[in-house]
C-alpha positions as CSV (number, residue, x, y, z in Angstrom):
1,X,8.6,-24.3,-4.8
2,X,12.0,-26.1,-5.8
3,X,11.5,-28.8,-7.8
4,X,13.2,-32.1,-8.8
5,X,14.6,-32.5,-12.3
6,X,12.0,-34.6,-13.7
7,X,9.2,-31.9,-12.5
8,X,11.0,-29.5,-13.9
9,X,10.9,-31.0,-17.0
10,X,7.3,-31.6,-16.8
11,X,6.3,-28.0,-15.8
12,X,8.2,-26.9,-18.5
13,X,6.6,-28.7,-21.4
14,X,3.0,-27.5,-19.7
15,X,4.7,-24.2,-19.5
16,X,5.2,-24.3,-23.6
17,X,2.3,-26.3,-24.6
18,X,-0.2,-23.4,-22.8
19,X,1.4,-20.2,-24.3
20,X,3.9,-19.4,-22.2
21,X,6.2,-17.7,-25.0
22,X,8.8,-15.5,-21.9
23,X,10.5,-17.9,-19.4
24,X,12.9,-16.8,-16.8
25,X,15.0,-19.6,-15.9
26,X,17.0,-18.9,-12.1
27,X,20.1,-21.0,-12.6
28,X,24.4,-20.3,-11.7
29,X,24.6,-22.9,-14.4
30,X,24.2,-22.3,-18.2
31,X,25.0,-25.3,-19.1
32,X,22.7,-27.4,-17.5
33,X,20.0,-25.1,-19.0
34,X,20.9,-25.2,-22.1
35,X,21.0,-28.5,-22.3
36,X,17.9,-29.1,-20.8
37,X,15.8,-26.9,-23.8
38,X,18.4,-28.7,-26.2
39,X,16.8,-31.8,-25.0
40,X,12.7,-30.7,-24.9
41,X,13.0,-28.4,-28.4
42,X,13.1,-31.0,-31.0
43,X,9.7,-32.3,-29.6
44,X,8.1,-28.8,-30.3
45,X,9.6,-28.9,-33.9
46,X,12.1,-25.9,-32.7
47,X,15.3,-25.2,-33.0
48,X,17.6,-24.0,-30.3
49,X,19.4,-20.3,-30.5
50,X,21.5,-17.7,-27.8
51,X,22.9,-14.7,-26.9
52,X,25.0,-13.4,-24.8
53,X,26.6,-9.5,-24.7
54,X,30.3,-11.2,-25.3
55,X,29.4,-12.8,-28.5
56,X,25.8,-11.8,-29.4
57,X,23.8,-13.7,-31.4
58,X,24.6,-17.3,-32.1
59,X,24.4,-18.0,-36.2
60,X,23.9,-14.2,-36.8
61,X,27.1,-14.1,-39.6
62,X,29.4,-11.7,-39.6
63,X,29.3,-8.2,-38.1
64,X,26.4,-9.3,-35.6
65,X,26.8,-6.4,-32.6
66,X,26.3,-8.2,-29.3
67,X,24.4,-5.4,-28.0
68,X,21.6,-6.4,-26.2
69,X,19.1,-4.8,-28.6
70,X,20.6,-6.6,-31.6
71,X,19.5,-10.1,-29.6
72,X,16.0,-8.8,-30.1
73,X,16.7,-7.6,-33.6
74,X,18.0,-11.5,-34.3
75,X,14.8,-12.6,-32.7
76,X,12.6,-10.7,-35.0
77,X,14.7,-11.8,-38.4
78,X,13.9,-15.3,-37.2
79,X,10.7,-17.0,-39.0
80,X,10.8,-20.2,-37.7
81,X,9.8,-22.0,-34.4
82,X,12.9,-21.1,-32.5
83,X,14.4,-21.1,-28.9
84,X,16.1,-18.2,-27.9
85,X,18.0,-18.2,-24.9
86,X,19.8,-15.0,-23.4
87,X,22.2,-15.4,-21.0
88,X,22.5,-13.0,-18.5
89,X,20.2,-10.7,-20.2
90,X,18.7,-9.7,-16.6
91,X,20.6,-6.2,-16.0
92,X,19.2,-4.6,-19.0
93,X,15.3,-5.7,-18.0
94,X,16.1,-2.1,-16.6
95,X,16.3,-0.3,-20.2
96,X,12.5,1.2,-20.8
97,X,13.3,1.1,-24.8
98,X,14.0,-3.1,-24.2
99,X,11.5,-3.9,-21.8
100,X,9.3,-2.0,-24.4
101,X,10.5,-3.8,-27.2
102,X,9.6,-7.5,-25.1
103,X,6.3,-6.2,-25.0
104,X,5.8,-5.5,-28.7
105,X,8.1,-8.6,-30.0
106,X,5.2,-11.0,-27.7
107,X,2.7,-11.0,-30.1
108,X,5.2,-12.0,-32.6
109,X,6.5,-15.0,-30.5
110,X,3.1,-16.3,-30.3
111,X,2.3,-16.2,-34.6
112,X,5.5,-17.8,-34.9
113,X,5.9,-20.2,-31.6
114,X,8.9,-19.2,-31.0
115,X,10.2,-18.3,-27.1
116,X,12.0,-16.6,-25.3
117,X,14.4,-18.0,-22.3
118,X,16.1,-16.1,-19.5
119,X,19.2,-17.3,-17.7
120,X,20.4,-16.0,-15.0
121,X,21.6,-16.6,-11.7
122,X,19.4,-13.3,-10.1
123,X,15.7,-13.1,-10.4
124,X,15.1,-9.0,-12.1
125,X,11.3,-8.9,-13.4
126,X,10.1,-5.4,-14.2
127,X,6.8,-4.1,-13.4
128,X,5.7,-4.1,-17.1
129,X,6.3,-8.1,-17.7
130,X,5.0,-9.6,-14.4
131,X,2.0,-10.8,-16.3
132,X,3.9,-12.1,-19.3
133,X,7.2,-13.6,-17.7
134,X,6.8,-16.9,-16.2
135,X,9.8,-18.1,-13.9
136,X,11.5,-21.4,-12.7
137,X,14.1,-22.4,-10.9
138,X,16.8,-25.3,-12.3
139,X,17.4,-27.6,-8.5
140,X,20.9,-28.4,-7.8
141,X,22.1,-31.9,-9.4
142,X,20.4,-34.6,-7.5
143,X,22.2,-37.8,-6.6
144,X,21.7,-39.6,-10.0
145,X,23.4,-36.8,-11.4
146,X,26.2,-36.4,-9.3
147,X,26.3,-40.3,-9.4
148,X,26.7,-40.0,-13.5
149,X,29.7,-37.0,-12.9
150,X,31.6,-39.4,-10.8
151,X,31.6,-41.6,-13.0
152,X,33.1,-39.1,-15.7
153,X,35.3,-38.1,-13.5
154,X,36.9,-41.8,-12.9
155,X,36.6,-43.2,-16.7
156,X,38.8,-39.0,-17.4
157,X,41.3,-40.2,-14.7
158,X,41.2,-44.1,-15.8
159,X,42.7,-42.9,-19.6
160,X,45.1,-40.5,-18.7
161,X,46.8,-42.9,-16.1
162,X,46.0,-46.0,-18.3
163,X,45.0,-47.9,-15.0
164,X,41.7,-48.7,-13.7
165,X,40.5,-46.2,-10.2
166,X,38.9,-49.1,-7.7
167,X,36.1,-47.7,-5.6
168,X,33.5,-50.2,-4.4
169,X,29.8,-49.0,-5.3
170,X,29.4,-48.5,-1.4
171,X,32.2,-45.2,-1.6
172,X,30.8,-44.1,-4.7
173,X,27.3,-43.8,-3.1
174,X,29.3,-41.6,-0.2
175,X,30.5,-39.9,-2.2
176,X,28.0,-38.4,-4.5
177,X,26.1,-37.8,-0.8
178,X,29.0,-35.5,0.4
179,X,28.9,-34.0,-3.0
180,X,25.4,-33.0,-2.5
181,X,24.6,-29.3,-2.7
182,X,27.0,-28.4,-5.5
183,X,26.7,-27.4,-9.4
184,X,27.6,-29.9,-11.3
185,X,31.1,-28.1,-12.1
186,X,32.1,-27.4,-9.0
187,X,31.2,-31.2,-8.2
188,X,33.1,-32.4,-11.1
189,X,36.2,-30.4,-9.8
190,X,35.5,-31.3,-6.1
191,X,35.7,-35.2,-7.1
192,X,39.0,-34.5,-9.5
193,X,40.8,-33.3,-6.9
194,X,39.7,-35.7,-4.7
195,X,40.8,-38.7,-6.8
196,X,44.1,-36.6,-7.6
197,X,44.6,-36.1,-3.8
198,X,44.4,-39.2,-2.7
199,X,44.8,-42.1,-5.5
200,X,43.5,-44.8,-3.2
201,X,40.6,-43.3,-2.1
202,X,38.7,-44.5,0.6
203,X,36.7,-43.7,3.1
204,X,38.2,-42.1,5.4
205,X,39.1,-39.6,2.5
206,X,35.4,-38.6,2.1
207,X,36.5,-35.0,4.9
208,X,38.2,-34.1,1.7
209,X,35.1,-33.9,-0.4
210,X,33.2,-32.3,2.8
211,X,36.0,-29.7,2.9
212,X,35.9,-28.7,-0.1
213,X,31.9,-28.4,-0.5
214,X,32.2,-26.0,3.2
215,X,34.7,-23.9,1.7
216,X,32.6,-23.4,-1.8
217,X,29.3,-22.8,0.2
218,X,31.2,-20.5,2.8
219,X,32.1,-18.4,-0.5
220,X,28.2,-18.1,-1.1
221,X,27.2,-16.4,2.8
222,X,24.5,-18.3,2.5
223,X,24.3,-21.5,4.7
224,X,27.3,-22.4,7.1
225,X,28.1,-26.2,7.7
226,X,28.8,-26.5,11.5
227,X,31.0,-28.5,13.0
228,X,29.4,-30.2,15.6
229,X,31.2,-31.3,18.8
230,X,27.9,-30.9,21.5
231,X,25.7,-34.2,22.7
232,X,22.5,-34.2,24.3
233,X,24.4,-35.3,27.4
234,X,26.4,-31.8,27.6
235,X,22.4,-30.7,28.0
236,X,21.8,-30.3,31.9
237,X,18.1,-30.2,32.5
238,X,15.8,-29.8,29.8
239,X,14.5,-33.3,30.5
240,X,10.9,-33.4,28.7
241,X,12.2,-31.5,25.7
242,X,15.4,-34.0,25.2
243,X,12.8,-37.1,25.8
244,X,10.7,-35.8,23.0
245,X,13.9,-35.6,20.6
246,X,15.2,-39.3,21.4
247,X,12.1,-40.3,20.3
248,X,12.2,-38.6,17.1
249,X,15.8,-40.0,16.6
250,X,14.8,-42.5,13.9
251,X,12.0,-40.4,12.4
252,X,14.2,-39.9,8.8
253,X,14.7,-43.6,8.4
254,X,12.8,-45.6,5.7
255,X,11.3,-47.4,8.3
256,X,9.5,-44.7,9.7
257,X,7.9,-43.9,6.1
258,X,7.2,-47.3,5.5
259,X,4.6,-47.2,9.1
260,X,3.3,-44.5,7.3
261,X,4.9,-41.3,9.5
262,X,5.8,-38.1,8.1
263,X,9.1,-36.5,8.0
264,X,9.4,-34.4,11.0
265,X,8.9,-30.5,9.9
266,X,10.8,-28.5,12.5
267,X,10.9,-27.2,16.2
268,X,10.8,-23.7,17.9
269,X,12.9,-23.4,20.5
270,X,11.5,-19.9,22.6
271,X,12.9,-18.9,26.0
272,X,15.3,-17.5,28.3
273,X,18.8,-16.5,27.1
274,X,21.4,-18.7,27.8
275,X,19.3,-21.5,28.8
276,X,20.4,-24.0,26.3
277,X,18.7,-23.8,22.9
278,X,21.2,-23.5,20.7
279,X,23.3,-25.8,22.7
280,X,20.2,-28.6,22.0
281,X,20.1,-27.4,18.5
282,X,23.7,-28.6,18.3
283,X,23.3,-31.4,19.7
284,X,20.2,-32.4,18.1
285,X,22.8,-33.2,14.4
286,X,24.5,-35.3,16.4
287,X,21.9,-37.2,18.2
288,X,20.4,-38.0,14.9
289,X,23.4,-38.6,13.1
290,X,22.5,-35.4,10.4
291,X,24.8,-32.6,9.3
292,X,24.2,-29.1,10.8
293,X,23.5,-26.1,8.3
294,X,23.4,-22.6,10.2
295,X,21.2,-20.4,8.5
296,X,22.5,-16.7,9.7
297,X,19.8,-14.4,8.7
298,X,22.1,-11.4,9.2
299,X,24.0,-12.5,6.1
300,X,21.0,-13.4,4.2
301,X,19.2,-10.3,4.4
302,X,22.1,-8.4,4.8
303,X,24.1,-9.2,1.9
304,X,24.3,-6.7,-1.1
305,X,25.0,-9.6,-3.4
306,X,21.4,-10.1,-4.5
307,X,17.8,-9.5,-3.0
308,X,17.0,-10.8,0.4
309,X,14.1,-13.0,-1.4
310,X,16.8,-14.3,-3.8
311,X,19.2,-15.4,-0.9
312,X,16.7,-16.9,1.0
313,X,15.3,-19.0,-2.3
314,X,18.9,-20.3,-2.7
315,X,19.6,-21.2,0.9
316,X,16.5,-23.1,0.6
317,X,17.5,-25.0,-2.6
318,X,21.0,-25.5,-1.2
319,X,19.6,-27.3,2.1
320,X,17.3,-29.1,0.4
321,X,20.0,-30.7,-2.1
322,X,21.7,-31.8,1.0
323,X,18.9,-33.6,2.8
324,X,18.1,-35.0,5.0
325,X,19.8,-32.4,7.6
326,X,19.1,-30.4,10.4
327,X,19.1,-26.5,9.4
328,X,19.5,-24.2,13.0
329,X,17.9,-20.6,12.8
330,X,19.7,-19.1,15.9
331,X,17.6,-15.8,17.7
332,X,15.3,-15.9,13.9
333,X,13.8,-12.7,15.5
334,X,16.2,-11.1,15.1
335,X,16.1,-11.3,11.2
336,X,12.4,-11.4,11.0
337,X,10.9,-9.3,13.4
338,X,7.3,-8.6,13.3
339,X,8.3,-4.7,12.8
340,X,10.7,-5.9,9.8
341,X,8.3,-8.0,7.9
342,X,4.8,-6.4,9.0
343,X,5.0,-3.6,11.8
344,X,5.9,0.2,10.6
345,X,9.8,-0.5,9.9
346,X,9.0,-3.3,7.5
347,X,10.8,-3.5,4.5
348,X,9.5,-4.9,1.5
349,X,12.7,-6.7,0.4
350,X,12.4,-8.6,3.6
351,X,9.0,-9.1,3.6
352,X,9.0,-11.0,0.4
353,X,11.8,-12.8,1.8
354,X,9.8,-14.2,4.5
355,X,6.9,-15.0,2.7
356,X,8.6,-16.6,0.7
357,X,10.6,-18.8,3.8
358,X,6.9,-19.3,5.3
359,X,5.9,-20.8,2.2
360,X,8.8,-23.3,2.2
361,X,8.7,-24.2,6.0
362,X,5.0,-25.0,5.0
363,X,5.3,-27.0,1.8
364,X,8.7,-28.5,1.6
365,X,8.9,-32.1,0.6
366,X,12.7,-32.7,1.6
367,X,13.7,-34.0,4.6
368,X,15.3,-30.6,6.3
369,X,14.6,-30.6,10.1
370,X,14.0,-27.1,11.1
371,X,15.0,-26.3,14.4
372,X,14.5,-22.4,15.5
373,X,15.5,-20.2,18.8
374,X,13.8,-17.3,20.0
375,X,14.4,-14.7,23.3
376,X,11.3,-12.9,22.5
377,X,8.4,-13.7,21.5
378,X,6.5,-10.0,21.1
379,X,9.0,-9.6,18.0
380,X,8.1,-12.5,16.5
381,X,5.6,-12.2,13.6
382,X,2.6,-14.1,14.7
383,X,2.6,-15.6,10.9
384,X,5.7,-17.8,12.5
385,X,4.0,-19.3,15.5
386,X,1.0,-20.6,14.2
387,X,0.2,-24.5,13.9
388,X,2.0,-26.4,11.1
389,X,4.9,-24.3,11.1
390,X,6.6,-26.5,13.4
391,X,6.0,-29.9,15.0
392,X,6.1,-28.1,18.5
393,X,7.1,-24.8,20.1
394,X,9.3,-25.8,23.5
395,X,9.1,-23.3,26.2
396,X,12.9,-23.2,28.0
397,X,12.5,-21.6,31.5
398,X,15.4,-20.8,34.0
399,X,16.7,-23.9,35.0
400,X,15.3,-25.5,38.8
401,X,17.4,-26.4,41.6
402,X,17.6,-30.1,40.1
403,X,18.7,-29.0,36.7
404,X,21.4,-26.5,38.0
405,X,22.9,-28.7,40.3
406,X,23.3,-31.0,36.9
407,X,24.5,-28.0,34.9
408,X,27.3,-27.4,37.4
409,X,28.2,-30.6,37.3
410,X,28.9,-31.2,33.8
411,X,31.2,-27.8,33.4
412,X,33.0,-29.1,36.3
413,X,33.4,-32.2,34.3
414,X,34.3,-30.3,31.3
415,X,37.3,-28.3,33.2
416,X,38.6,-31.4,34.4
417,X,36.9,-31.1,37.8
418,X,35.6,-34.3,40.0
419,X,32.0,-33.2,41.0
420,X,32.0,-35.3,44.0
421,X,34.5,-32.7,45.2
422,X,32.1,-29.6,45.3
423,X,29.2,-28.9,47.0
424,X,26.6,-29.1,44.1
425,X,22.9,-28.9,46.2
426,X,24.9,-26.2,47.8
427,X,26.1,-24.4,44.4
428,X,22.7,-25.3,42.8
429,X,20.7,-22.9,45.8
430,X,22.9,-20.0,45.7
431,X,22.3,-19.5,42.4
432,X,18.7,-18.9,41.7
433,X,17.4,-17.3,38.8
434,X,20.5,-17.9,36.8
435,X,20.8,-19.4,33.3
436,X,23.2,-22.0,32.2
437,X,25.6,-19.6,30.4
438,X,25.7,-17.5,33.8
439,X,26.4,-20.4,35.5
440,X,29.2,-21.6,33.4
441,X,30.6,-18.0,33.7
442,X,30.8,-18.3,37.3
443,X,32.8,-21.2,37.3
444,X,35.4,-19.8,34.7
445,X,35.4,-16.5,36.9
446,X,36.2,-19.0,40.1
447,X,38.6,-20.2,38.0
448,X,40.5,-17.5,37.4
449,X,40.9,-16.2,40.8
450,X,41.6,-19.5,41.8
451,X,44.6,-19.6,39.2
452,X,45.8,-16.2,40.5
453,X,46.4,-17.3,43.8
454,X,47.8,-20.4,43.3
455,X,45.8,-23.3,44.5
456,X,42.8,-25.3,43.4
457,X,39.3,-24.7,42.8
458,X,36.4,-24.8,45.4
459,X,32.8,-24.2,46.4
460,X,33.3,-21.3,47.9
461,X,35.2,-19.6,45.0
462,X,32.2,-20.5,43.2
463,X,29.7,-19.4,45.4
464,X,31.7,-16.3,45.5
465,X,31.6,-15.7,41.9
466,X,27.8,-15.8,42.1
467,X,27.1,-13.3,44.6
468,X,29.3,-10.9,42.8
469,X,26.8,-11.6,39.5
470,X,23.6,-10.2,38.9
471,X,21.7,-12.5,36.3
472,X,19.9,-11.5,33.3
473,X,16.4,-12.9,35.5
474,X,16.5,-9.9,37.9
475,X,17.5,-6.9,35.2
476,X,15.0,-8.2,32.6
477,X,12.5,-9.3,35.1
478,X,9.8,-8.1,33.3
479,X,10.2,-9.5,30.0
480,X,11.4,-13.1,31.6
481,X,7.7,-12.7,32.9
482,X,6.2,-12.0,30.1
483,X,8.1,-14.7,28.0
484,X,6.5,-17.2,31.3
485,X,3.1,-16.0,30.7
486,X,2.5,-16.2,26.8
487,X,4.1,-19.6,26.9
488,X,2.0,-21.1,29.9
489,X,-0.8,-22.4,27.8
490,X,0.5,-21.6,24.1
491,X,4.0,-24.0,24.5
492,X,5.4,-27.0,25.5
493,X,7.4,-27.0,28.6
494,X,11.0,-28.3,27.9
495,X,11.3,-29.2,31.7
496,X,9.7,-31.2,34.3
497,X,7.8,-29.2,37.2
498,X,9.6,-30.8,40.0
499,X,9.1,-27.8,42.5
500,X,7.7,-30.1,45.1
501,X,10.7,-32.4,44.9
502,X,13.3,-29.6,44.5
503,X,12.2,-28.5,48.1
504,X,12.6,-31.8,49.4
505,X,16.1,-32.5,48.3
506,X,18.0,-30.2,50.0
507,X,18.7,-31.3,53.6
508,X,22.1,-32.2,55.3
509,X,24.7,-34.4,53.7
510,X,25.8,-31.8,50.9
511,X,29.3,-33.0,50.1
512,X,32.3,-31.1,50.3
């Protein structure tokens, strides 16, 4: 699990204090770690030492090689309590002669308490150390850190201009919030160029801070920050499942944890495509006024950067630093499929890596809402859909006759269209069985042919449009079915049953 900085700390001094003489620390930033056993050493009586292959190493005298073997060599010349940390020393854990060597140097760390520290940014453990190397993971700066590199920041631009930098304590706390999620240097830069950027800050400035943080974590094609332009109003339909977020809306507020509630976990959105789950996934950031993280699983898993279980460790650790927020899985089957994680295609790069995302959705402590879509649910592993994953699973069915007369009207709306003009009861019976996408399509395909020959939009272009479409509910009949039937008594519905009503409403008086 990802840990604070103080915990850290804590598990680290257990770490040393019950033998633990190999540590693998998973960082991108040196010199936070070395700091860190700069800081804890002198209570163990040790010094601190390194290595690195450009420089080998460190108080070795001259003509110390920087060969990786001659930081072992250094290690055993050393008789007293002593630190060592290699940087980077990951890519030759793959040498038989050096992993051979760890083994036999071991008993020698222990007679003289001396350890060894790991650095590196990617997590390489061969089979031969599992049982020796302990690992941990340095967390991104937390806000009190940040909060301490602004201020080095502004006292740095205070002397070289020889004027004071005025930001109330109000935009300093905004700041260090939309810093959130970065390494300490590329916060210290981000708030540099900031200040340089614009001299008087204030708040309005803060996008430049946020633009700069989306384009450094674009660079890592690990989480995406989404710009969010949907509302729950842009939802037609979908009544009991947009009832049930409204009333979560304040559920991240100190309030709430005062009355004793828990942070919301997360939601599963399963249904029909093109219904509107991703669209209420949108829409949830800005109904609860949180910023939207996609989580694409194609890059995670799919990147040759580093192992899938590494990417998904530090997609984790990056939304948690930037709590509370809403992360959106879109299709998550898609990346974990029962056949990729359990069935006969599984992979055991992936499978790690969701084992290791099941363990997180279960036990994080940081407020990072969860919200997840589905088409399928026989490629879902069952691992995902059990209780306590998520808060609820919503079922999202075709829409009824109520809900796409609702759905027509607000794309009508959002192509500058008076609804009152159309025939919407009318519009909303001629297309049954069709999602929301399909019948947004049919209106841009009115639309066009509208366009083409000159004059304005109507009914029966659209009605047109839809008998010349065959929705997605009569070629995949059988699966829509399917989806109906394992979701009757396992899920929520996201809509009302109104079919009684729905039969009612339609009589004369449909507008033209």
């Amino acid at each position: 699990m990802i840990k604070a900085m103080k915990e850290l700390e804590q598990e680290l001094k257990l770490l040393i204090q019950s033998g633990h003489h190999l540590i693998y620390l998973l960082s991108f930033e040196e010199d936070r770690a070395q700091a860190l056993l700069e800081k804890l050493a002198p209570g163990f009586s040790s010094r601190v030492s390194s290595w690195s292959i450009a420089r080998g190493i460190e108080h070795a005298g001259a003509g110390a090689q920087p060969e990786p073997n001659s930081a072992l060599a250094g290690v055993v010349k050393e008789k007293d309590p002593t630190w060592f940390i290699l940087f980077d020393f990951h890519p030759y854990l793959e040498d038989p002669y050096l992993v051979r060597a760890l083994r036999e140097l071991y008993p020698v760390l222990v007679q003289r308490k001396q350890f060894i520290f790991i650095v590196a940014p990617v997590l390489r453990i061969p089979l031969e150390l599992e049982k020796e190397i302990v690992t941990l993971e340095l967390p991104l700066p937390e806000a009190a850190d940040l909060s301490r590199i602004l201020e080095g920041v502004i006292a740095g631009l205070e002397k070289s201009r020889k004027q004071p930098v005025k930001l109330e304590p109000s935009l300093q706390e905004k700041m260090v919030r939309a810093g959130l999620g970065l390494t300490q240097r590329e916060a210290q830069r981000v708030f540099l160029r900031a200040l340089i950027e614009h001299p008087e800050f204030r708040e309005v400035n803060l996008d430049a801070i946020l633009f700069q943080k989306k384009q450094i974590i674009r660079q890592q094609n690990l989480l995406e920050f989404y710009q969010v332009s949907e509302h729950l109003e842009e939802v037609g339909g979908l009544d009991l499942l947009k009832g049930w977020l409204k009333s979560r809306s304040k559920a991240f507020s100190e309030d709430a944890r005062k009355y004793g509630l828990p942070a919301p976990r997360g939601l599963l959105l399963l249904g029909i495509q093109g219904c509107g789950k991703s669209l209420c996934a949108k829409a949830v950031s800005n109904l609860w006024k949180l910023p939207l993280l996609r989580f694409d699983t194609s890059l995670i898993l799919g990147s040759y950067q580093a192992p899938p279980e590494v990417n998904i460790r530090r997609a984790m650790q990056l939304a948690e630093s930037i709590s509370p927020c809403v992360l959106w899985i879109d299709e998550i089957e898609k990346g974990f499929s029962a056949q990729l994680v359990s069935g006969k295609e599984a992979s055991g790069a992936v499978a790690r890596a969701f084992a290791g995302f099941l363990v997180w959705l279960q036990e994080r402590r940081k407020a990072v809402y969860v919200i997840a879509t589905a088409n399928s649910i026989t490629e879902l592993p069952p691992e995902l859909v059990r209780k306590g994953r998520f808060d609820e699973i919503f079922f999202v069915d075709l829409p009824k006759v109520h809900e796409r007369e609702e759905i027509f009207a607000i794309h009508l709306t959002k192509r500058g269209r008076d609804p009152i003009n159309f025939q919407l009861k009318t519009l909303a019976e001629n297309s049954e069985g069709f999602s929301g996408s399909e019948i947004e399509q049919s209106i841009i395909s009115a639309m066009y042919q509208a366009f083409t020959e000159g004059r304005e939009l109507n009914s029966p272009d659209i009605i047109k449009a839809l008998s010349e479409t065959v929705p997605l509910s009569q070629t995949m009949e059988e699966r829509v079915e399917e989806l109906r039937t394992w979701a009757k008594d396992r899920a929520r519905p996201a809509s009302l049953d109104t079919k009684l009503s729905d039969l009612l409403s339609f009589g004369p008086g449909d507008k033209k």
